[in-house]
C-alpha positions as CSV (number, residue, x, y, z in Angstrom):
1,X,100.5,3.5,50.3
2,X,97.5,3.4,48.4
3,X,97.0,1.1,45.6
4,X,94.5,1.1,42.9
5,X,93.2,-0.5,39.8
6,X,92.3,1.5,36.9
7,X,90.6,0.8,34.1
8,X,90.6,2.9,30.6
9,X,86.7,3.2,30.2
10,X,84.6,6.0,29.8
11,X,80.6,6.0,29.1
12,X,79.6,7.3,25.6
13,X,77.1,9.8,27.0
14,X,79.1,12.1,29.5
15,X,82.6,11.1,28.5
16,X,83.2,10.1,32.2
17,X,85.2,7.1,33.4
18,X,83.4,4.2,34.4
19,X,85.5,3.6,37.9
20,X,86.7,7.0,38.9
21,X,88.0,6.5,42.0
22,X,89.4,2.6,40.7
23,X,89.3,-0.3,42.7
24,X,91.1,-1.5,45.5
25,X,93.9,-4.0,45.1
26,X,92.4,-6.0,47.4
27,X,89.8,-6.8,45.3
28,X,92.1,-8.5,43.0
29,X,93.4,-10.8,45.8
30,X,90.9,-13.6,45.4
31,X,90.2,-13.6,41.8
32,X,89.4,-17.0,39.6
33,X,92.1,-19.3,38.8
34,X,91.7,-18.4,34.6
35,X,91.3,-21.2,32.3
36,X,94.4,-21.7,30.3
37,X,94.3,-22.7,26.7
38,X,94.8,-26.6,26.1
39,X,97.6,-28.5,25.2
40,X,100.6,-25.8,26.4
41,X,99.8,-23.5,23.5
42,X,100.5,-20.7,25.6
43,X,104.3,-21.6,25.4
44,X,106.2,-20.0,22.2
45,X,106.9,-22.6,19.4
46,X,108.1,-20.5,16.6
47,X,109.3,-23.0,14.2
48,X,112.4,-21.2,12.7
49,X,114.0,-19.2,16.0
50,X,117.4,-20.1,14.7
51,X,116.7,-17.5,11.5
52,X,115.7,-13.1,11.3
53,X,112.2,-13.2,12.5
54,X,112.1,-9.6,10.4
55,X,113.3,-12.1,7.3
56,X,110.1,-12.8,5.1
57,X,111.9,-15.4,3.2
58,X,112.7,-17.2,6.1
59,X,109.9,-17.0,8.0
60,X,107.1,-16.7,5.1
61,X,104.1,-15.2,5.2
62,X,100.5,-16.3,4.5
63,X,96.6,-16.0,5.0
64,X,93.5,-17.5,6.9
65,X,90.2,-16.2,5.3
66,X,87.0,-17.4,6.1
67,X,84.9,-20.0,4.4
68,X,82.3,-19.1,2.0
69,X,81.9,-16.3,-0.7
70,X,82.7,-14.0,2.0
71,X,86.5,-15.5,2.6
72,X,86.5,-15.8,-1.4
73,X,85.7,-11.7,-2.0
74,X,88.1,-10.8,1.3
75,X,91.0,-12.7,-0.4
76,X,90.2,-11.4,-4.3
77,X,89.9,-7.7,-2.5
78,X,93.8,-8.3,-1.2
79,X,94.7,-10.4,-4.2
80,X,97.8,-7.5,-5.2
81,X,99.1,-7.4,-1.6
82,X,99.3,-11.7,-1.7
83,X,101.3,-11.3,-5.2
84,X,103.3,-9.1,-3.5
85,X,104.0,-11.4,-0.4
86,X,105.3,-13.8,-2.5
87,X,107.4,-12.2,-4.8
88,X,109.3,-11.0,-1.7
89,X,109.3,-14.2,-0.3
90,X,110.1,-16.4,-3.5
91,X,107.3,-18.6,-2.6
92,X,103.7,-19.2,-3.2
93,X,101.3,-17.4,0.1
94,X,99.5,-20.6,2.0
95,X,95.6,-20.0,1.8
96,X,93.8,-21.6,5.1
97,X,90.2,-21.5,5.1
98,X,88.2,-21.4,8.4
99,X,84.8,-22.2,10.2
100,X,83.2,-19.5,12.1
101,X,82.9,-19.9,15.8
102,X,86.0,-22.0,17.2
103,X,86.7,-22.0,20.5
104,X,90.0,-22.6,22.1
105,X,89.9,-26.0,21.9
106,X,88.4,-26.3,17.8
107,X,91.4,-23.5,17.3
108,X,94.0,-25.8,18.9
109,X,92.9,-28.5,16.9
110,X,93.0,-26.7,13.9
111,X,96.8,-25.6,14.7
112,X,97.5,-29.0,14.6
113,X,95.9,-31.2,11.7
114,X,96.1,-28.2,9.7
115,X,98.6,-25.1,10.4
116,X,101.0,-27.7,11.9
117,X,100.2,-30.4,9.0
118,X,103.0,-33.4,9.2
119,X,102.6,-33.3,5.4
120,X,104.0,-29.8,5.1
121,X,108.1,-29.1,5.6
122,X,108.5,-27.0,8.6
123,X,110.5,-24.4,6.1
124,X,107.2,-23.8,4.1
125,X,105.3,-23.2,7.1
126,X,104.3,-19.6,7.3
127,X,105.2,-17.6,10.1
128,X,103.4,-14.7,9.5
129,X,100.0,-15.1,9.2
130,X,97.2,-12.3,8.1
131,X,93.7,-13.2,9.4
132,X,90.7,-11.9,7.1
133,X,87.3,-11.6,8.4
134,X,85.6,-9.9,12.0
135,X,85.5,-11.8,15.4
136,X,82.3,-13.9,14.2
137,X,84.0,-14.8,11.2
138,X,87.5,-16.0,12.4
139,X,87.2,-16.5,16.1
140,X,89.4,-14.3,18.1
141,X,90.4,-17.3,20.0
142,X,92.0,-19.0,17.2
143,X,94.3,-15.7,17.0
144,X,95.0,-16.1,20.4
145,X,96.5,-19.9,19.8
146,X,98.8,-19.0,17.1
147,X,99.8,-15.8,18.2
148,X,102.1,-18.3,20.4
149,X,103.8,-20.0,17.4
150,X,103.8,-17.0,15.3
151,X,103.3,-13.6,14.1
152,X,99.9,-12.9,13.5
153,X,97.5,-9.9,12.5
154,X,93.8,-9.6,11.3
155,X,92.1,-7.4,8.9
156,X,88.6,-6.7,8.5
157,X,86.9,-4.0,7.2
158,X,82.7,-3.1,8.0
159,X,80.3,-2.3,5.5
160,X,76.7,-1.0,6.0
161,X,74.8,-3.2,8.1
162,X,77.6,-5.1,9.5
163,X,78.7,-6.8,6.3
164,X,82.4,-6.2,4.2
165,X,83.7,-3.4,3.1
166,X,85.9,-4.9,0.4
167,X,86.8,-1.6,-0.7
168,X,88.3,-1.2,2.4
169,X,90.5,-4.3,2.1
170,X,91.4,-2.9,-1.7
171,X,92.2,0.8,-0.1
172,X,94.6,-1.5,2.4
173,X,96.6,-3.5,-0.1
174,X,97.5,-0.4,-2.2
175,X,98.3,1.9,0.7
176,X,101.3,-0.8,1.9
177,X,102.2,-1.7,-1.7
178,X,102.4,1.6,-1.9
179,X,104.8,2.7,1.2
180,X,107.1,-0.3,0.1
181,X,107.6,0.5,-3.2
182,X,108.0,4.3,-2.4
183,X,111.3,4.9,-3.6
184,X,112.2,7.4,-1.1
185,X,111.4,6.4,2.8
186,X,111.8,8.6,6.0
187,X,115.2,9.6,6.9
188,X,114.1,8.8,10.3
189,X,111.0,6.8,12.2
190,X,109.5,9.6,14.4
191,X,107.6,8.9,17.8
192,X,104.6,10.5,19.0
193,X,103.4,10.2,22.8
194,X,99.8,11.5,23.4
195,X,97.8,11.0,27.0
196,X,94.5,12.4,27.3
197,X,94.9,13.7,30.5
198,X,91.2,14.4,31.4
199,X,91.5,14.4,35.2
200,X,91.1,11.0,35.7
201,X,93.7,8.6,37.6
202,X,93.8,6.0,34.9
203,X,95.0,8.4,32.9
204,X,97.1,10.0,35.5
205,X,98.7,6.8,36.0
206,X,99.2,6.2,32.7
207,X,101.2,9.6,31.7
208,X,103.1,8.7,34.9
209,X,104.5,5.1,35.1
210,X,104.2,4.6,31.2
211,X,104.1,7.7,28.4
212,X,107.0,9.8,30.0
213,X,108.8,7.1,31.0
214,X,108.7,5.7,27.4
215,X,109.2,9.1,25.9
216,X,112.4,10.2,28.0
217,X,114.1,6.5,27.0
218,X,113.3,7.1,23.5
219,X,114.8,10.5,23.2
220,X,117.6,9.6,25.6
221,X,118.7,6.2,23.4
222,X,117.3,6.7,19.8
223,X,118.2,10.4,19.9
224,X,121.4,9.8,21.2
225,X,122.1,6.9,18.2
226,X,120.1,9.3,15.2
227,X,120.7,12.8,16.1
228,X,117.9,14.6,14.6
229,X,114.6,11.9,15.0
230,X,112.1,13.5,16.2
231,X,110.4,12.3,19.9
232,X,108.1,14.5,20.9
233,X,104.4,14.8,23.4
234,X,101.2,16.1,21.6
235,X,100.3,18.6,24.0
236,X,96.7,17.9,25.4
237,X,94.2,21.1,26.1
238,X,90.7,21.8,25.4
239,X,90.7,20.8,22.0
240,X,92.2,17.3,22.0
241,X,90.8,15.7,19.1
242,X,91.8,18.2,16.9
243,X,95.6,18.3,18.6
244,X,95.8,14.7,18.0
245,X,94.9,14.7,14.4
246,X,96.9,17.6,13.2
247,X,100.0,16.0,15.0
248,X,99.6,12.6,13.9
249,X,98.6,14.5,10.1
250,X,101.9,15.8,10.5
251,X,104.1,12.6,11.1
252,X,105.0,10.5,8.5
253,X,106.5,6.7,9.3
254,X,106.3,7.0,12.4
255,X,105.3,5.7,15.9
256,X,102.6,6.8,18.2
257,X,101.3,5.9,21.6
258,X,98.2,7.3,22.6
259,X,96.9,6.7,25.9
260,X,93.0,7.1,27.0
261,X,89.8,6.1,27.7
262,X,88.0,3.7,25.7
263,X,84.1,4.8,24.6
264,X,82.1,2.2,26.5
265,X,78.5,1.9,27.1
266,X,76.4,4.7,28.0
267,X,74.4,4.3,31.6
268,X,71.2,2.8,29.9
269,X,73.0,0.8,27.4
270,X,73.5,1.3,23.8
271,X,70.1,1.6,21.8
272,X,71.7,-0.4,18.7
273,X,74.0,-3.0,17.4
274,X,74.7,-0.7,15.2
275,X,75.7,2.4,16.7
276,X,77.6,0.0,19.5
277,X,79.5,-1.3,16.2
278,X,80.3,2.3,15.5
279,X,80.6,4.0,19.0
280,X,82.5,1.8,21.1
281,X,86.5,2.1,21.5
282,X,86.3,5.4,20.3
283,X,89.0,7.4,22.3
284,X,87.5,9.8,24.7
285,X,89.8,12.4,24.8
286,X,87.5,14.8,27.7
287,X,84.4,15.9,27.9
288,X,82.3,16.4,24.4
289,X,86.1,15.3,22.9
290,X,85.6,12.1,21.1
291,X,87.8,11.0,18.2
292,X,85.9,8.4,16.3
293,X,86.1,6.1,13.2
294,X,84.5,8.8,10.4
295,X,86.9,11.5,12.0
296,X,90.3,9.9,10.3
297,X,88.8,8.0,7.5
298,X,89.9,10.8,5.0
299,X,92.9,13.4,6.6
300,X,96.0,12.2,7.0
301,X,96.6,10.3,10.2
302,X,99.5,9.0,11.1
303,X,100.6,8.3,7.3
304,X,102.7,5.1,6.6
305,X,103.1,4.8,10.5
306,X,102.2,2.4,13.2
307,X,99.4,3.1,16.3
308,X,99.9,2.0,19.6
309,X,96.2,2.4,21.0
310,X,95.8,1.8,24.4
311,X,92.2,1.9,25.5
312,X,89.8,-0.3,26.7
313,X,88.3,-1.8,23.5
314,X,90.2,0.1,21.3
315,X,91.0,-2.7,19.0
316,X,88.1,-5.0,19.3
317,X,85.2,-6.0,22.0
318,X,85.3,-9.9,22.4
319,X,82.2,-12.4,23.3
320,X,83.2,-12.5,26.9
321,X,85.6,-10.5,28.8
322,X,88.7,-12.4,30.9
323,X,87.5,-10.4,33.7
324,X,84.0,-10.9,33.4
325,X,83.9,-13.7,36.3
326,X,85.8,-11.7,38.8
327,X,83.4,-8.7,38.1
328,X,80.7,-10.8,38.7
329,X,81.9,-11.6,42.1
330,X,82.8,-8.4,43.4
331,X,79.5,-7.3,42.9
332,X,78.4,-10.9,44.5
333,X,80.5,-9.6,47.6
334,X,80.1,-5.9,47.8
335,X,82.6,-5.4,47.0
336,X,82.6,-3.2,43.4
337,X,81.8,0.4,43.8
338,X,78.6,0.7,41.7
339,X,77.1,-2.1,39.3
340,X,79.4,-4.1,37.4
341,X,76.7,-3.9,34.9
342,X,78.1,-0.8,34.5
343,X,81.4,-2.7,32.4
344,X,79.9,-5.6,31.2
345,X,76.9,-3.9,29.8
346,X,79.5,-3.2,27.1
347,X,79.9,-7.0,25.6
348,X,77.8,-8.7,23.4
349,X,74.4,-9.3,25.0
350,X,72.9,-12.9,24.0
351,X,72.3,-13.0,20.0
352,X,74.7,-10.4,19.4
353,X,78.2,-10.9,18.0
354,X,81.9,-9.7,19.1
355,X,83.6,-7.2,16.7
356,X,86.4,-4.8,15.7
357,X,86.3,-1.5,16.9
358,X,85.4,1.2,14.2
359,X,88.4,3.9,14.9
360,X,91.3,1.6,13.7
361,X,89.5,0.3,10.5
362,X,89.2,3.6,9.8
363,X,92.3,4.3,10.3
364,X,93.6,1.4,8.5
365,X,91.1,1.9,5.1
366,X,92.6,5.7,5.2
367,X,95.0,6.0,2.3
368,X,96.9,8.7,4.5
369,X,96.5,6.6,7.3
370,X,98.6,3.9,9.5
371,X,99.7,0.6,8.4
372,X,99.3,-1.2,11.5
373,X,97.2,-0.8,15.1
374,X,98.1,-2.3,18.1
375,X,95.6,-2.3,20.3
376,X,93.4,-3.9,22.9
377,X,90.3,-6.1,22.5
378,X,89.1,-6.1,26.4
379,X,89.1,-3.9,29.3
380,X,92.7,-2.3,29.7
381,X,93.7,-1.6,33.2
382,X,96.5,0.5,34.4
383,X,98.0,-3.1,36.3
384,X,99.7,-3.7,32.1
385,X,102.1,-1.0,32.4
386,X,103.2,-1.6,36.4
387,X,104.9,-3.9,38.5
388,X,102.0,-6.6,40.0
389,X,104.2,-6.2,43.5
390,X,104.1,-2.5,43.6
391,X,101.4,-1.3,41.2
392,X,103.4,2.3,42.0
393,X,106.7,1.5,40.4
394,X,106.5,1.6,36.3
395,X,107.0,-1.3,34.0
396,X,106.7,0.6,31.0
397,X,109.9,-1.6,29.2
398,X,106.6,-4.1,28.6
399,X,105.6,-1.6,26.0
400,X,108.6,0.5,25.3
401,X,109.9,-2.6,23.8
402,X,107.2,-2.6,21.1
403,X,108.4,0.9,20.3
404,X,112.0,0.2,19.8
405,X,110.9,-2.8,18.2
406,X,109.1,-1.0,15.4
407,X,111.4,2.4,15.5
408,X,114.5,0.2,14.5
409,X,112.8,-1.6,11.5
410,X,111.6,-4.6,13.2
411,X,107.7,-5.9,11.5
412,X,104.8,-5.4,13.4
413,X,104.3,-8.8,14.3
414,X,107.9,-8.8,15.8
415,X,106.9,-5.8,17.6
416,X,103.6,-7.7,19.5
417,X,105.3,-11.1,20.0
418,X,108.0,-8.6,21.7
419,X,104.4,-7.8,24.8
420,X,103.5,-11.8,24.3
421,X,106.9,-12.4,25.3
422,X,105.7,-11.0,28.9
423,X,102.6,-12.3,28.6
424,X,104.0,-16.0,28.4
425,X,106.0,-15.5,30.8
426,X,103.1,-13.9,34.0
427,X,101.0,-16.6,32.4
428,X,104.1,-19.2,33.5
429,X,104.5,-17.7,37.0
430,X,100.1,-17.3,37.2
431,X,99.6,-20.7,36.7
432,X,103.0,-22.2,39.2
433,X,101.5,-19.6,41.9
434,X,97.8,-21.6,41.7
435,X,99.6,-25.3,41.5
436,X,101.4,-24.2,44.7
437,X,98.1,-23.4,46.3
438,X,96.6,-26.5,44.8
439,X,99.5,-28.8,46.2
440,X,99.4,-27.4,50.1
441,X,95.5,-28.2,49.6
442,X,95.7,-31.2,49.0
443,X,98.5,-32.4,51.5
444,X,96.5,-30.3,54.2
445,X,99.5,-27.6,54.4
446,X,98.9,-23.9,54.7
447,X,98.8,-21.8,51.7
448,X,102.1,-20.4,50.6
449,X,100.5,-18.2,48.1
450,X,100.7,-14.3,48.9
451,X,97.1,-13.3,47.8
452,X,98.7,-9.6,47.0
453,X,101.2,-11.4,44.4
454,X,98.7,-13.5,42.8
455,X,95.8,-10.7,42.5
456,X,98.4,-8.7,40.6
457,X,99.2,-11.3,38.5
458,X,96.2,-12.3,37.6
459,X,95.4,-8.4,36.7
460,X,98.4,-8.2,34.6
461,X,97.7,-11.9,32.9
462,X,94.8,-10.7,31.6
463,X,95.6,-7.5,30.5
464,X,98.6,-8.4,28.3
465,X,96.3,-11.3,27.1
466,X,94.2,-8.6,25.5
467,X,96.7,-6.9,22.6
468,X,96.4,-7.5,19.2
469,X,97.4,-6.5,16.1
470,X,95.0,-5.0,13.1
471,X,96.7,-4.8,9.9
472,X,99.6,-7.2,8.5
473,X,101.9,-8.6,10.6
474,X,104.5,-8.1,7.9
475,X,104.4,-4.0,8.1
476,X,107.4,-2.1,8.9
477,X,108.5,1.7,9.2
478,X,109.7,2.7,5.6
479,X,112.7,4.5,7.0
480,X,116.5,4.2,6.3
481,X,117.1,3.6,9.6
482,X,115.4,0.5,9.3
């Protein structure tokens, strides 16, 4: 049977996927042992997992802003939305302050001597956390430390030039004051399923092993316990942005998955920072069918609800991919069909910076819009939502529990920790799969490694590595149900 790898990236010019055909499993089989973040900090530590995680009092809630004037104005533009935090909480909001630029190891250390303080009781140590700032502000490897020992989202909003859009962060406090306050909330959450089905196999793959599986265990158990929610596909045709926007206009408090191609770079590269800033992850929906940033900054979109995004950079573009080194060596051997230039083209080229995709802030600054995204900040391959020992049989429970998570109530960080909780868990079978290969080595003993079993877990390792959350971690569904 065949096997392939596909990834969710199209080039901004044509709209076309990057890897049409995919690429071989094999290719996967020798890929590079990935360097694991120090000191164990992959392994969840959430201080209080005797109490609700959904239970702001118990868990608290607070914010890391950068340093400077620009931390200062990001945490004065949210000021109404801290006040609010701690009213609910009964408890002041802990204020961290951050350098620009830590790696994994500068993030751990931070975690410790200052997150982790031995000065501060564990019970005032907040749970959630809300990171302020883009990727060359507050390092997106710091998030990826403490999304291990707790529930953590960013928000950043651009301004012209690449600066802040305080407004933005304003517009965002007042929409979820806002939706909490609301006296009246849904009767019910509703879900929303969307695949851009353009032709393509990723695509293909994805309607397949992950939408309609997702969407025919949400109608057959949520329907089943709330007679009358509403599940239901956005049809796709030849207008797809616009079927996608009046549906999610449509939907209050409620859940969508979307699943499509990423906008990456176009075949000569992108011709500015700027427009990369404001191009790339935009969904390409087809040909000449692009939904970007400007196009759901006003109309409703998914109002009060919460987007699951799944396309490549559809949350954020980092400094260097986790696949970048593999790529690099499949073109080395041959063994990539085409230039890997092709994918890596997209990242930050020396001097330049890593960033948040345009589409969600968008989204988010939209007073009609969601209150949380979901999303990815790398390339997104189909491996995330199959089995890594049969890439054809669906594992689409990875990310349908993320959906029930949020469709009974839970808070959007509960909702990501719910896909971390895989991620730990490949990561812990990754890393015993290379110390098994390392230990024959050295006592001169075959390798007991299957090189099938460890490509596909690599894949899915650094796929599920790639989620995160844009908007507060403390964001729930307004519905009765919850």
């Amino acid at each position: 049977m065949d096997e392939r790898l596909h990834l969710l990236l199209a080039d901004a010019e044509e709209q076309a996927p990057v890897l049409k055909a995919g690429l071989e499993f094999r290719a996967a089989w020798d890929s590079p042992k990935p360097g694991q973040l120090p000191r164990r900090v992959e392994a969840y530590t959430l201080d209080a997992p005797g109490r609700d995680p959904n239970d702001l009092a118990a868990q608290r809630w607070g914010v890391i802003a950068p340093e400077g004037r620009e931390g200062d104005e990001m945490l004065q533009a949210i000021e109404p939305l801290i006040r609010h935090r701690e009213r609910q909480q009964g408890a002041c909001a802990r204020r961290y302050r951050v350098p620009p630029g830590m790696d994994a190891e500068a993030a751990v250390q931070w975690r410790d001597s200052e997150y982790r303080a031995e000065e501060v009781p564990e019970e005032e140590r907040p749970r959630y956390l809300l990171v302020l700032g883009d990727l060359h502000q507050v390092s997106i490897e710091l998030q990826q430390v403490l999304v291990h020992s707790a529930f953590v989202g960013r928000l950043h909003f651009a301004g012209p030039g690449g600066g802040t859009d305080l407004a933005g962060h304003a517009a965002y406090a007042r929409k979820v004051l806002a939706s909490e306050h609301a006296r009246e909330a849904a009767e019910l959450p509703e879900s929303l399923f969307y695949t851009a089905l353009d032709g393509s196999g990723a695509t293909e793959w994805g309607e397949r092993l992950l939408v309609q599986p997702c969407l025919e265990a949400m109608k057959t158990k949520w329907e089943r316990k709330h007679p009358g929610l509403r599940v239901q596909r956005v049809p796709y045709g030849g207008c797809g942005v616009d079927e996608l926007v009046d549906a999610a206009g449509r939907t209050r408090a409620g859940v969508m998955l979307t699943v499509s191609h990423g906008l990456g770079a176009p075949p000569w590269g992108w011709s500015s920072v700027e427009r990369q800033w404001a191009m790339q992850g935009a969904l390409s929906l087809g040909p000449g069918q692009v939904l970007f940033g400007d196009m759901v900054r006003s109309t409703p979109f998914l109002p009060e609800g919460i987007w699951f995004c799944l396309a490549c950079f559809g949350a954020a573009t980092p400094p260097v991919s986790a696949f970048h080194a593999w790529l690099e060596m499949l073109a080395q051997a041959g063994v990539y069909p085409g230039s890997p230039e092709d994918v890596l083209r997209c990242l930050p080229q020396p001097g330049q910076r890593p960033f948040l995709a345009a589409l969600p802030q968008a989204a988010l600054a939209n007073p009609r819009g969601p209150l949380a995204v979901i999303g990815h900040s790398d390339l997104a391959w189909s491996v995330g939502f199959s089995d890594p020992d049969n890439l054809h049989r669906s594992r689409a429970s990875r990310f349908l529990s993320v959906l029930e998570t949020l469709a009974g109530g839970g808070r959007a960080g509960v909702a990501l920790d719910a896909l971390m909780r895989f991620y730990r868990e490949v990561n812990d079978t990754l890393m015993a799969q290379y110390q098994l290969r390392q230990d024959a080595a050295i006592r001169h003993k075959p390798d007991p490694v299957n090189p099938a079993r460890l490509g596909g877990y690599w894949m899915l390792r650094n796929d599920l590595r790639g989620y995160i959350l844009l908007g507060d971690p403390a964001v729930r569904l307004p519905s009765r149900a919850a």
